[in-house]
N, C-alpha and C positions, 0 to 999 in steps of 0.2 A: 737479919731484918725480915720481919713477913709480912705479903703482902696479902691483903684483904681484897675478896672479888664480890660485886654485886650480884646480891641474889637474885636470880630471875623470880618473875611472876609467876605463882603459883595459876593462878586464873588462865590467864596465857597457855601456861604449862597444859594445861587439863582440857581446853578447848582444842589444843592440837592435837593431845592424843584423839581426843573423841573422833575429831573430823579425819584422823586420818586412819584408828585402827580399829571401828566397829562401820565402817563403809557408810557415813549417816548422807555425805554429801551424795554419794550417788543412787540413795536413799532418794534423799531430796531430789534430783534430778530427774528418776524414774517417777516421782511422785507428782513431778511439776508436768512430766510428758504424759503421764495418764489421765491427769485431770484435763489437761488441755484437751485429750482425744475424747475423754465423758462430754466434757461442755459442747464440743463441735459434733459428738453424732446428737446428742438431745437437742440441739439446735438446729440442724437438719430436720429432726423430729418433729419440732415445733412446726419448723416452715411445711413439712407435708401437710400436717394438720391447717396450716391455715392455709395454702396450697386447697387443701379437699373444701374447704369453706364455695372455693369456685361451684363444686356441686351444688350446694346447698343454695345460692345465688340462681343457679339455671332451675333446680327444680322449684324453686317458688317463683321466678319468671312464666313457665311451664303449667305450672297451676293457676297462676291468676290470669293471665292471657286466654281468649277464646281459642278454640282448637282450630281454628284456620290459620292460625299463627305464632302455631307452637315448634316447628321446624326452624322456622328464623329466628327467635327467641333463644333456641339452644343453639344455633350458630352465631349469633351475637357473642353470646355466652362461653362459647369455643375462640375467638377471635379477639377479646377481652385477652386470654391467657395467655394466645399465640403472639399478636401482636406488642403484650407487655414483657416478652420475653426476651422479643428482638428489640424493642426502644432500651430498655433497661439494661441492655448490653451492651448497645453502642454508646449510646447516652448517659442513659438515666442515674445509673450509679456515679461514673464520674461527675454528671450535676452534683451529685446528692454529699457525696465520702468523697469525690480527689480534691484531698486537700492541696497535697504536694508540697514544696519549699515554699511559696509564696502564698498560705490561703488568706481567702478574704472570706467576711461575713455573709455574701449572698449568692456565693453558687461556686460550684468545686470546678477545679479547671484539670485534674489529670485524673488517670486510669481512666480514659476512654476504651473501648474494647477488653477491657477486662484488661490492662496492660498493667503491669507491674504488681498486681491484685492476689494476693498469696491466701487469702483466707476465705475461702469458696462459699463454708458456712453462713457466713456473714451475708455474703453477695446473694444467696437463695432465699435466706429468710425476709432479707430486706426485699428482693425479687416479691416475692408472697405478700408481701406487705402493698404495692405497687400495683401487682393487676386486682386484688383487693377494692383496693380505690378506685380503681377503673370501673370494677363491675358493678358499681353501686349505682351507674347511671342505666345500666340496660333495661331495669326495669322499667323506671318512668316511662323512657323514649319507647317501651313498647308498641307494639303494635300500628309503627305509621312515621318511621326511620327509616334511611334507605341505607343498605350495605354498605356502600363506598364510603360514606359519609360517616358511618359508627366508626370503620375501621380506622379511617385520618382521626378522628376524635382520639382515640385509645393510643394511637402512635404519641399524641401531640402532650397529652395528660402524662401518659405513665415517661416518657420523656425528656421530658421538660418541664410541667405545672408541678407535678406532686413531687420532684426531686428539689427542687428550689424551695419547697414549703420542710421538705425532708431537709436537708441541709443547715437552712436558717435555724430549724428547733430541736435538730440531731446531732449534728456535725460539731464537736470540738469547737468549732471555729464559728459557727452561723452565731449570726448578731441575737438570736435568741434564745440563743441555746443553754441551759442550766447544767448546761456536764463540768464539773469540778474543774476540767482541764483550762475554761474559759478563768480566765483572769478578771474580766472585768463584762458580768453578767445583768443583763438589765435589769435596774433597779436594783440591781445587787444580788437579786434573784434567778431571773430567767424563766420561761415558760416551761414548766411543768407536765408534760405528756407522757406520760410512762409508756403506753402502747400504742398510741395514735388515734385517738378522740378526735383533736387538732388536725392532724397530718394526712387521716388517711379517711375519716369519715366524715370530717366538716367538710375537706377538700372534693370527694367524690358528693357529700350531697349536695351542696352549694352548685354545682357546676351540675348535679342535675335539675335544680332551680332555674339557673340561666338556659339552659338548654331546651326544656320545657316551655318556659316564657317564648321564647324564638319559633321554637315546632310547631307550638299550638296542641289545642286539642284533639283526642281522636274525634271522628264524624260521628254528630250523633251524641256525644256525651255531653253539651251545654249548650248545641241548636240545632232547629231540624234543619231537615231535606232541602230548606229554603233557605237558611243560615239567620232565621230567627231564633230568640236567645230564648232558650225553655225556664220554666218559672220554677222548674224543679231538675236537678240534672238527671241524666238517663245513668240508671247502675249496669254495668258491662263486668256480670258474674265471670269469673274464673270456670272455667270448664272442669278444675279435678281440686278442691281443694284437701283431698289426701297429699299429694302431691307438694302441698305449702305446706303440709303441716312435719313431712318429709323433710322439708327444705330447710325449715325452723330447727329441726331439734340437729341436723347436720351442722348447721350454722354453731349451734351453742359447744356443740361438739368442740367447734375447731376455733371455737375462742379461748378456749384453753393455751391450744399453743400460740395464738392470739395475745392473749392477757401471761399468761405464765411464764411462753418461752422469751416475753423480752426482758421478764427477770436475769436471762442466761445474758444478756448483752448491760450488765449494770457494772456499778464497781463496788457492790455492795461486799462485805465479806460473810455476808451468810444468805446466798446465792438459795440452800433448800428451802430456808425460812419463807423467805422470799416467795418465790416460785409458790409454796400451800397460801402466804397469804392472799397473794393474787388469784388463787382459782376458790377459795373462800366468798371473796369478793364478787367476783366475777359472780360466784351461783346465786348469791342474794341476792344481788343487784337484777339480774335477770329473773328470779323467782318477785321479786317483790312487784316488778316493772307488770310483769304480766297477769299476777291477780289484781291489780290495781286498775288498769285499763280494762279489764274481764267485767270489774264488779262497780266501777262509778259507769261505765258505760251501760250494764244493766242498769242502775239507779235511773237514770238519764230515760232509756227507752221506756220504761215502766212507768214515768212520771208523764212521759208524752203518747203512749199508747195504753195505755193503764195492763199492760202484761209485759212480765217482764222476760228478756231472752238472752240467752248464753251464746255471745255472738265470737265464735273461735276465731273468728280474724282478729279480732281487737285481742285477743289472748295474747295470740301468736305474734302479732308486731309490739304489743307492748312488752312480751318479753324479749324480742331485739331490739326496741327503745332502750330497756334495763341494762342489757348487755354493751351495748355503744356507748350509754352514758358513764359510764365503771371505767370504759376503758385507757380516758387518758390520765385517771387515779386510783387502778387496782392494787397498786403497790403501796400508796402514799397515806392511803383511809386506812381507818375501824371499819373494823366489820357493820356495826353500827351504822354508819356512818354510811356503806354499800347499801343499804337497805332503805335508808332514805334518799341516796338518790335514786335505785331505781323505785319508789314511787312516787316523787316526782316526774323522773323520765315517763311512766305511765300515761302521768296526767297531760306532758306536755305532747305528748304523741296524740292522744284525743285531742287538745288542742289545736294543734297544726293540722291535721287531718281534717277537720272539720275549716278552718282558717282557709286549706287551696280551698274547697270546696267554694266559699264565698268569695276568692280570686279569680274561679273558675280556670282554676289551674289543674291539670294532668296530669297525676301520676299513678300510673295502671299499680304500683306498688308499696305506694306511700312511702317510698326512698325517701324521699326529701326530709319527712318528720321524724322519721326516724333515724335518718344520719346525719342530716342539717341540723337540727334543731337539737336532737341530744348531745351533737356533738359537743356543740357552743356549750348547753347545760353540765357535759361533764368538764370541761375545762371550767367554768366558772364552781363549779364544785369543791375542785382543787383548791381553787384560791379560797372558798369558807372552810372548808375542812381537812385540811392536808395535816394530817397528825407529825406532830416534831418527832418520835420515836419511829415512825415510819419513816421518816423524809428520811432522818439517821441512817435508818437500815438500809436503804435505797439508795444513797448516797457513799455511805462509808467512813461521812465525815461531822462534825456539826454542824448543822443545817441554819443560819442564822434569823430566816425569814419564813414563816410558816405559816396556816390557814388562819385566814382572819380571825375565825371564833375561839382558835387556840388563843392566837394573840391578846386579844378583849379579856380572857381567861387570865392572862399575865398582867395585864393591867397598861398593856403599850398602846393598841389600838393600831399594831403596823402592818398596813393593808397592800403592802409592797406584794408580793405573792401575788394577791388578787389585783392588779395595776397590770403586770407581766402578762398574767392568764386573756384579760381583757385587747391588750395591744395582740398579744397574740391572733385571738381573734381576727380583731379588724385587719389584720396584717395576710390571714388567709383570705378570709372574703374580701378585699380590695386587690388582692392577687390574680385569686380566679377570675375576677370582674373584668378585669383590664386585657386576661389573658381571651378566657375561653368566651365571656360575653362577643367581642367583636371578629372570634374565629366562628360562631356560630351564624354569627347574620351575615358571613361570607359564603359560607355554604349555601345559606337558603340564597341569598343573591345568585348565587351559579345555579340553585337549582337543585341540589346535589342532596340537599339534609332531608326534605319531606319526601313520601311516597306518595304515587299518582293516585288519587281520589277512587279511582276503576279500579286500581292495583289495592290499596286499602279496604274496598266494598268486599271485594273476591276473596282477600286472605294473599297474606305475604308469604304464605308457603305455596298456592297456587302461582302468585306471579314471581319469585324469583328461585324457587328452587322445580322448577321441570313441570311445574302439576298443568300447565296450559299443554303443554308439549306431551303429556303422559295422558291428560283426556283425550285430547286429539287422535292420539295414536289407539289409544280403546275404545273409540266411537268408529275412527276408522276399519278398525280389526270388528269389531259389531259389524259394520254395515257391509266388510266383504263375505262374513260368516252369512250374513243374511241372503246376499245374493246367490253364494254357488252352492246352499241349500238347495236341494230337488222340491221339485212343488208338490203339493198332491192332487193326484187327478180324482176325479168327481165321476 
């Protein structure tokens, strides 16, 4: 009698040779550890580049400020970096990313000090993300902030404010967060910020809104000597604007790794694509933003002075209007699509700008309209035009909720996307409201936030960095020169 044996699988069969005798697994292995080590130094990369943006930040502070107060300015500006590097370490990160065993939706509770935190990459870039948002308030508050006072600000912001807004719309786990890993995302969608439109430049210009409100005016820019209200306000030129214009094209520079490098942190599986069409994005959007504001702004003067003038300031912040407004949908848009938001971001930069002006509000830098105002602009952007092949890419997965005008295109009308974007919103501005509004009117209550009116007339680099003490001491040295000079005899 013979007995019959069950054939193995051929399939089976061939898959074990493969994996076990042309080396494919440790193929894969050496393949999975190089890619991992590409993605974490370009992401390093990234964060330096938006890391150098802090440059770009002091030398347009530097250029628009009058030069009595251009020394404080860049140490504001220094203080910004240092300060968000020590909250962000103790704090800010575990705000933002410790999830740990038990997270919840509105603020991370481990890896404080950087404890248990294996992925360094990640903690720098999001770092650069962080003092980022900080430095967006230096400018406003220039020229007539006192030291101690900027630097609790920046401790308190990079922290605790911006990791709590980070968290809710980044974090796995934040109750707004659209990362695939969320199970049950608002509206079934979740808010949409690819680079931080939301996160990092509503958050810093809204809170240089409230900070402004609180400070006041410099002296001199909406009443005189006697603190009567001028019927026109006084313009307090920028001492170098080479210097902003410096600062401008630094800045665009490092929105690259800005807008590109948060490609490297998605779960998209074609991470290059990615990465070119966000910096596509990104140029339009900033090209478009700033002939727009260049050239309705000339229309404007020319119609009220009958000549018209090429005013490079309006250039130069309308193309970081374009740039901020792109950036919490440089991934998500058409190209197309980049192009009219930033000319709208243009328009609305001339708008707000002209808007403090009739609040008689302060800002030596127009922070506010350009990072406030475009911010909210590019998040609600998202919710009209977030293209489904994009969201896809960006995603990894199919996207079931996408920009309204796609929607209306399919014939549904599902405005969920734009619902998300919007709560979003109000969710950052009632944030900052409740946080940084009533830490500012503590400051001025102690005394601590404004600079003394003598101290402001002189220049903040004569009263807080040595320049009383350094006149003194060369007027002194003059006047012993002067005496044990020999006289001349007649």
């Amino acid at each position: 009698m013979t007995t019959t044996t069950a054939q193995p699988d051929v399939d089976v069969i061939f898959e074990d040779c493969k994996n076990s005798g042309d080396g494919s697994q440790e193929y894969q292995m050496k393949y999975s550890k190089d890619s991992q080590y590409t993605s974490q130094v370009f992401l390093v990369y990234s964060a330096a580049l938006v890391f150098f943006m802090q440059a770009g930040f002091a030398m347009i502070c530097a250029g628009a400020v009058r030069k009595k107060n251009v020394g404080n300015s860049m140490l504001k500006n220094l203080l910004d970096a240092c300060g968000a590097a020590i909250a962000y370490f103790c704090f800010g990160y575990a705000f933002a990313f410790g999830d740990g065993s038990n997270p919840n939706g509105f603020i991370g509770t481990t890896n404080f000090f950087l404890m248990g935190v294996d992925n360094y990459a990640f903690w720098m870039f999001e770092y650069a993300f962080s003092a980022a948002s900080c430095t967006i308030v230096a400018g406003t508050l220039a020229e007539r902030c006192q030291m101690a006072a900027y630097l609790c600000y920046s401790l308190v912001l990079t922290g605790f404010v911006y990791p709590v807004v980070s968290h809710a719309i980044w974090s796995p786990h934040g109750f707004l967060t659209s990362n695939i890993q969320n199970e049950n995302p608002l509206f079934g969608s979740g808010v949409v910020d690819f680079a931080g439109g939301g996160v990092v430049h509503l958050v810093g210009g809204c809170t240089a809104l409230f900070a402004t409100m609180i400070l006041g005016p410099r002296r001199g820019r909406f009443h005189d000597n006697e603190g009567r209200k001028l019927d026109k306000p006084n313009n307090f030129p920028g001492h170098s604007i080479a210097l902003q214009m410096l600062g401008s094209f630094i800045l665009w520079f490092g929105w690259y790794g800005f807008n590109s490098g948060s490609a490297l942190i998605t779960s998209s599986h074609e991470r290059g694509k990615l990465v070119a069409l966000c910096a596509v994005n990104t140029t339009l959007s900033g090209g478009a933003g700033g002939l727009t504001a260049l050239f309705v702004n000339l229309l404007i003067l020319e119609r009220r002075l009958g000549e018209p003038i090429f005013d490079l300031k309006m250039a130069m912040n309308g193309s970081l209007s374009g740039l901020v407004a792109i950036t919490a949908g440089c991934g998500v848009v058409e190209p197309w699509a980049a192009l009219l938001i930033g000319i709208f971001a243009g328009l609305l930069y001339l708008g707000g700008s002209n808007l403090l002006l009739k609040l008689r509000l302060d800002d030596a830098v127009d922070a506010i309209p350009i990072h406030m105002v475009n911010g909210m602009w590019g998040l609600i952007a998202v919710g009209f035009v977030a293209s489904p092949r994009n969201l896809n890419l960006t995603y990894g997965i199919e996207v079931p909720h996408v920009g309204w005008f796609y929607s209306l295109a399919r014939g549904s009308g599902d405005a969920r996307l734009l619902a998300a974007q919007l709560v979003g919103i109000l969710f950052i501005l009632g944030w900052c409201l409740i946080i940084m509004m009533p830490f500012f009117v503590w400051l001025d209550w102690k005394g601590w936030f404004r600079s003394d009116p003598l101290e402001e007339i002189v220049g903040l680099d004569t009263s807080y960095h040595g320049g009383l003490i350094l006149m003194s001491e060369k007027r002194d040295k003059a006047t012993s020169n002067i005496q044990s000079s020999p006289t001349r005899r007649r």
